[in-house]
N, C-alpha and C positions, 0 to 999 in steps of 0.2 A: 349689559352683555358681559360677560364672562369671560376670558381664554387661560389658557393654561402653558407652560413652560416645565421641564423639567431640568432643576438643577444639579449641578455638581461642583460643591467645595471643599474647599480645605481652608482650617481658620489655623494662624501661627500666634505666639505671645510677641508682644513689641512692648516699646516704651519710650517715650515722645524723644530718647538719644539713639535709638534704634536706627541704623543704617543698611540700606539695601542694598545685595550686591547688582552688579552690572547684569542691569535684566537682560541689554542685548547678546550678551553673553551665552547665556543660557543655549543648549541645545536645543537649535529648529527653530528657533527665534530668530526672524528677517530685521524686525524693528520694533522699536516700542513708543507708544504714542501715550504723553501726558498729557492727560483732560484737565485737572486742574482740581480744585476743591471743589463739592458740592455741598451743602446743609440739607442734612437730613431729618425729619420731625415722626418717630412714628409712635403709635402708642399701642400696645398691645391689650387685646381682651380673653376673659377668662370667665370662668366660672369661681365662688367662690371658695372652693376647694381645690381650684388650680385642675380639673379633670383634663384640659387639654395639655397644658405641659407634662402630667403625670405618662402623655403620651407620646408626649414628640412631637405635638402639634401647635402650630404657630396661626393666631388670626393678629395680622396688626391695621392700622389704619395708616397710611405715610402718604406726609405732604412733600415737595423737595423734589428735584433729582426726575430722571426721565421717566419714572415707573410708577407716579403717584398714585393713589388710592388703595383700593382693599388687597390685603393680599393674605390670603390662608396657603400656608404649608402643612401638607404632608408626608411623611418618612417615606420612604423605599425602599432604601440600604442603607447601608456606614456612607456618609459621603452626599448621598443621594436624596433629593426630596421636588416633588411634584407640586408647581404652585402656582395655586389659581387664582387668576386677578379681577378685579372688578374696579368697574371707578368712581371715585369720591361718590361718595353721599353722606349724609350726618348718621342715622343707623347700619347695623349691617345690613348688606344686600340678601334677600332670601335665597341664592342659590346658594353662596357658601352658610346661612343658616340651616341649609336642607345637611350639607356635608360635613357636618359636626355634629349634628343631630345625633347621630349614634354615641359619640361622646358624652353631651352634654345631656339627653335625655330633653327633659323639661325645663331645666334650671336656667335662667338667665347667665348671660354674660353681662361684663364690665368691665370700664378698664382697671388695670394692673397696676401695668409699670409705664413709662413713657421715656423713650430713649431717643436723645440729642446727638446726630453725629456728625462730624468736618469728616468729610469721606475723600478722599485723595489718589485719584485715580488714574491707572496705569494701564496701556490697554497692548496685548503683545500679540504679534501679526509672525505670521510665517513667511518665507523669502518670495512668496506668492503674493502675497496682499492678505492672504484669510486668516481672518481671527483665531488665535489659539485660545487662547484667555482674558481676562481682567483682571488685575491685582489691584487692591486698594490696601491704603492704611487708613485706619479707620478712629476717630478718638471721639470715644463715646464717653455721654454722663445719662447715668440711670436715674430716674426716679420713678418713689413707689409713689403708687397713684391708691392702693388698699390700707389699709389697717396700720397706717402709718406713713413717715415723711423720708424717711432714708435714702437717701444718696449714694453712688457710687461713682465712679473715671476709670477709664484705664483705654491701653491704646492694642490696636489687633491689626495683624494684618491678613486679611482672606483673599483666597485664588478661586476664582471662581473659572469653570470651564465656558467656551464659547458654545454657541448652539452646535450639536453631531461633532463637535469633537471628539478626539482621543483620548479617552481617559488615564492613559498613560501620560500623556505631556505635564497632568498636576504630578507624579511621581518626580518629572525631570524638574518642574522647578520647587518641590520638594527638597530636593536634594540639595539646589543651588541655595535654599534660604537656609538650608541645618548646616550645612559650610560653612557660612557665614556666619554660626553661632543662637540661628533664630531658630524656636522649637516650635513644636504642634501644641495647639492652644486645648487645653485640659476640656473646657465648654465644646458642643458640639452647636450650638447659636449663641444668639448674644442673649437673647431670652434667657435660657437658663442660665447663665453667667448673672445675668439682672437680675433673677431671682434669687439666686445664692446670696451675690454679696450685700442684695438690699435685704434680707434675711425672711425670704417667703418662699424661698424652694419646698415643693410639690417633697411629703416624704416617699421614699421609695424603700420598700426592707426587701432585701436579697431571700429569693425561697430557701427553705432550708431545703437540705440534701434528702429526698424521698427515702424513708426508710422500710414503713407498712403498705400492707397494698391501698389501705385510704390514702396516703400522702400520694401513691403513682396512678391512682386514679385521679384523684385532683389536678391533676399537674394535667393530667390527659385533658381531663374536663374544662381547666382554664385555659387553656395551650384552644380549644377549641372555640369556645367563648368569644375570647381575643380574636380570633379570628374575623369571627362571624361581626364581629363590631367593628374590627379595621376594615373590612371588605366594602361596607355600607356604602362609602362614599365614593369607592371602585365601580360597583353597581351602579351608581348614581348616573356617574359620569360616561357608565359605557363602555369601561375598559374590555380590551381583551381577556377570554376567560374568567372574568371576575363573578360574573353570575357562578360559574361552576365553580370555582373554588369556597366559592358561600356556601354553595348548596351539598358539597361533600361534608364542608365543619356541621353544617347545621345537621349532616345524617351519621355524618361521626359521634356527634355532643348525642344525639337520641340515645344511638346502639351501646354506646358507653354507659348511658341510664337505664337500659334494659340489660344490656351483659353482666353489667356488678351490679347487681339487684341485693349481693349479701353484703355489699359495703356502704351503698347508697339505696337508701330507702324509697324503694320502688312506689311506694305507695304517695309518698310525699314530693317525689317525682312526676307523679304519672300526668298531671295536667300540662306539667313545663312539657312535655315529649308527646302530647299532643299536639303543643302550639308550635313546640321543632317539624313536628310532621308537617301543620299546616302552611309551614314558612317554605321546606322544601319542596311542597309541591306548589306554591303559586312561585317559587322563582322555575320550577322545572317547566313551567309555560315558555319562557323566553329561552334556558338553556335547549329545550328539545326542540321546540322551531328551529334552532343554531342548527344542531348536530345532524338535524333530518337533511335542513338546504344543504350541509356543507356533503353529506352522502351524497341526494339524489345530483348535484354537478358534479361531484368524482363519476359516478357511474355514465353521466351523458359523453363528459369527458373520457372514459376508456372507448367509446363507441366510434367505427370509421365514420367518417362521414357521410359514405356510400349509403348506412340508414338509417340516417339522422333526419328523419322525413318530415314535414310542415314545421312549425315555430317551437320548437319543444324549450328554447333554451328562452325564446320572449317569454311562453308562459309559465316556465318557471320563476321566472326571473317577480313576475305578478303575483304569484301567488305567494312567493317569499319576502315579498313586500308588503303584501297585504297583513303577512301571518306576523312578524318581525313587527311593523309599527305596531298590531295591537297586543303585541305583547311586552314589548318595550314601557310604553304607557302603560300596562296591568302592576309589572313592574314597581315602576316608581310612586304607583298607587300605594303598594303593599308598604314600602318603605314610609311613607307617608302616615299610614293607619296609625291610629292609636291602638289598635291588635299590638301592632309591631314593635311600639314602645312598651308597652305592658310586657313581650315577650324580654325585651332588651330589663324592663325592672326585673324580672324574675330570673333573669342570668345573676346580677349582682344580688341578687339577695341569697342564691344558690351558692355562690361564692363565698359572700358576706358570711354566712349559717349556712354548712351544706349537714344535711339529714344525713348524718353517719350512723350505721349500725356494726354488731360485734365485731362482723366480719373485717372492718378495715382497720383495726387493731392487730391483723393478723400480720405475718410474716409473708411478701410478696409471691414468693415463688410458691405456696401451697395455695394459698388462695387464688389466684391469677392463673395458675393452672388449670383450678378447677373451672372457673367460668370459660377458658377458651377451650378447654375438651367439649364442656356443653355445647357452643356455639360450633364444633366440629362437628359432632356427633348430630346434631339439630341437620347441619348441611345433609351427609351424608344418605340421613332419612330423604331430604328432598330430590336428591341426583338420582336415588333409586328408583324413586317414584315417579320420576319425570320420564327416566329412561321405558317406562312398561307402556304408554299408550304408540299406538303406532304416529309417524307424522301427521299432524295436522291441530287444529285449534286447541286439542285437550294438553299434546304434548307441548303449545305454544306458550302456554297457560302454565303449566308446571313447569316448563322451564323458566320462566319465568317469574314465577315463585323461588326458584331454585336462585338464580342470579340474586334477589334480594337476602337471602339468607348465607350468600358467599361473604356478600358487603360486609353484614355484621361481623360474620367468622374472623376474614380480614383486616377489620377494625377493632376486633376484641386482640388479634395477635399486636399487630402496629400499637397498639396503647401499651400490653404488656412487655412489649421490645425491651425497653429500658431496665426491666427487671429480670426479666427470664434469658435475657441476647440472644444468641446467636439460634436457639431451635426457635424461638419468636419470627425473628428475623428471617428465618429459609418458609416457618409456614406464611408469612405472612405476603410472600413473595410468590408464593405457590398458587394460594389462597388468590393473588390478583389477577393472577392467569385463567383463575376458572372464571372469576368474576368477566375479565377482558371476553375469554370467548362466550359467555350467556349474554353478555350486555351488548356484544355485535349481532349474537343471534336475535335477541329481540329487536334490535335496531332494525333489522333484519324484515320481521311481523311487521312493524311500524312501516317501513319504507313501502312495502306491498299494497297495506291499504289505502299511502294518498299515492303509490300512481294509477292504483285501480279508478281512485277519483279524479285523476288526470286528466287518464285516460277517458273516461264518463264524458269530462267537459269539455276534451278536445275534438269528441267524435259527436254534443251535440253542437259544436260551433261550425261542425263541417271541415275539420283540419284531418290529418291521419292520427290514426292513433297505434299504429304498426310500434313505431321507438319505444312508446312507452310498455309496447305488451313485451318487447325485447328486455327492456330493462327489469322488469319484474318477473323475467324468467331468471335472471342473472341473481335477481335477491331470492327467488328462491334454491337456486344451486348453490348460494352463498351460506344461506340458514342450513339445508342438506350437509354441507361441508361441515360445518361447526356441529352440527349435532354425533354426525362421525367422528368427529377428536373428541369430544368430551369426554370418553371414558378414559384416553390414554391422560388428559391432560389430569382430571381427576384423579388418578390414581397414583400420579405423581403429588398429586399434592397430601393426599390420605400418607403415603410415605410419611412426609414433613410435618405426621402430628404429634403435638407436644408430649413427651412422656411425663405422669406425673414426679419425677421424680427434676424434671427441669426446673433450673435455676433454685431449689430448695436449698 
């Protein structure tokens, strides 16, 4: 079994004459409690390319100390990393093998490095009793356990926060150890530190600065990539909005393959952007089960209770349980697939060799232009066309065609932000406001049909079904409502289209 913690440190430089100021000192600091030495034995795994350091990700095994066995970290912020524990075994446990998976692909791990440390620990309490932090000095010896024997020492000292701490309190004693003469340590773990000085650090080349519109399409293209491969293990675990932030990069990485079709070889393309298709709609199983439950309770919730009649909130509560486990399990089926890992190879081989043609030799703002006028002019066909049937299933239908064809627009502006600025930037902000109100309108279709089905199975269990004809009167004055702004909201955004002559 599994849990997980999220950290927050700060590591300093020391040296075994290094002296600490008076920790009780320190502001908000009630007392400070020395633990004493610990020995600590952990050893770290990798791939043999080093794929998870190249990332910021940490799997080590550690004996010693209250925290023994597996522990995978992963980044969050500067500072910040999520780590999840498991305990001793001789291999790794498969649930943190699931959560590196996207990393590592297929490749085995092994260990590395194997790092030794007298951990000397400091534990500092508020004039309350509650924990604020931990400080340890830490004096570690590296060894490389790969492609050689090298050694390394040196001593650190890291503040780690308490659990729902303050994140400011590492700030105050921050301040109290730079006083003192002690600096922030260059490593942001000890891993990479181990890696450097035992001479096996992960290379890293800094992008160069985007100058054609290939380079700021790339940038877009990996900027999305990265994503969809840090998310993986977000997904896994069931984070907050993590399915939806997957499932935008995954429709962003597509549209970016079909908008520069003159820069990236549509044809050479065109399988990867079917299996982005296939990726975002088995995660849109689980994200629109989310979005439907979290509508259909707002809306029970605006309702007096005066008629709120038979169990409406038990059977939702069933059916969104019902809808939720099996799509949570579909899920982590998908993530699972070997689909999923073929989709993950054909990201890095798109990287690795991406199919350039003339076009992204070009000068950004002529070419980046053109593609996002396309994808304007593409929308504008479908707002027109939505707008002529009268309401009901045909106009549901086109508008709804019309919402996907905003996405793109909006995601061909946001990609060319970086080169075109600031008309980029107003369309592409325009452009989410038409998207916002088609994608409440069809939220909208969606919500009508399962309470029609609610409703169905409330009324043959013998319950009322009065609330729920209530409530789908409310989604359809809701969809009515949004179909009446759309032209004003559209036509603000038509304003905010690129001229060619932007960013040239």
């Amino acid at each position: 079994m599994a849990d997980s913690k999220r950290e927050v440190e700060r590591k300093y430089e020391a040296t075994d004459a290094t002296r600490l100021p008076d920790l009780g000192r320190v502001a908000g600091v009630g007392s400070v409690a020395h633990e004493g030495v610990m020995e600590l034995d952990a050893v770290y795994y990798d791939t043999e390319d080093l794929s998870l350091a190249a990332a910021g990700v940490t799997l080590r095994r550690r004996t010693g100390g209250s925290d023994a066995g597996w522990h995978l970290k992963l980044p969050v912020a500067a500072d910040v990393r999520d780590e999840i524990r498991a305990p001793l075994s001789e291999t790794v446990p498969a649930r943190l093998t699931a959560l590196i998976r996207s990393r590592v692909l297929d490749a085995p791990v092994a260990p590395v490095v194997r790092l030794l440390s007298a951990r000397d620990v400091h534990v500092l309490t508020g004039a309350d009793g509650t924990p604020l932090a931990e400080l340890s000095v830490d004096r570690v010896r590296a060894e490389r356990l790969h492609g050689g024997d090298r050694t390394a020492a040196w001593t650190e000292i890291e503040v780690e926060l308490a659990d729902d701490g303050d994140p400011a309190f590492l700030d105050t004693v921050g301040r109290a150890l730079e006083e003192a003469g002690i600096r922030p340590s260059a490593s942001h773990s000890k891993l990479a530190r181990a890696l450097t000085e035992t001479g096996q650090a992960p290379e890293r080349g800094d992008p160069a600065e985007p100058r054609t519109a290939g380079d700021h399409v790339l940038h877009y293209v990996r900027r999305q990539a990265e994503a969809i491969v840090a998310l993986d293990p977000a997904v896994r675990r069931g984070l907050p909005d993590s399915v939806h932030r997957m499932r935008v990069a995954t429709r962003r990485l597509r549209s970016a393959l079909r908008t520069y079709r003159r820069v990236l070889d549509r044809e050479a393309t065109r399988a990867l952007g079917a299996e982005l298709k296939w990726l975002a709609g088995e995660l849109g199983v689980d994200r629109d089960q989310e979005v439907l439950d979290a509508r259909l309770r707002a809306r029970l919730d605006e309702l007096p209770r005066t008629v709120a009649f038979g169990p409406v909130r038990a059977r939702l509560r069933l059916w969104s349980a019902a809808g939720r486990s099996g799509s949570r399990r579909r899920t982590t089926a998908v993530l699972d697939s070997a689909r999923h890992l073929d989709l993950l190879r054909a990201l890095e081989a798109l990287l690795a060799d991406p199919p350039l043609l003339p076009g992204a030799g070009a000068p950004p703002g002529d070419e980046l232009t053109r593609a996002v006028r396309k994808d304007h002019k593409r929308l504008a066909r479908r707002i027109a066309r939505a707008l002529e049937p009268e309401p009901g299933p045909d106009r549901d239908a086109a508008l709804h065609s019309a919402r996907k064809a905003a996405k793109r627009a909006r995601y061909a502006a946001e990609a060319a932000r970086p080169a075109l600025g600031k008309p980029a930037r107003k369309a592409a902000k325009r452009l989410k406001a038409v998207q916002s109100l088609l994608g409440d309108h069809q939220d909208s279709v969606v919500a009508r049909e399962t309470l029609r089905a609610l409703a169905v199975e409330a009324h043959a269990a013998g319950e009322p079904s009065f609330t729920w004809g209530l409530v789908y009167g409310r989604e359809e004055a809701a969809a009515a409502a949004a179909e009446r702004e759309l032209p004003g909201v559209w036509h603000r955004a038509a304003r905010a289209r690129i001229g060619r002559s932007s960013g040239s």
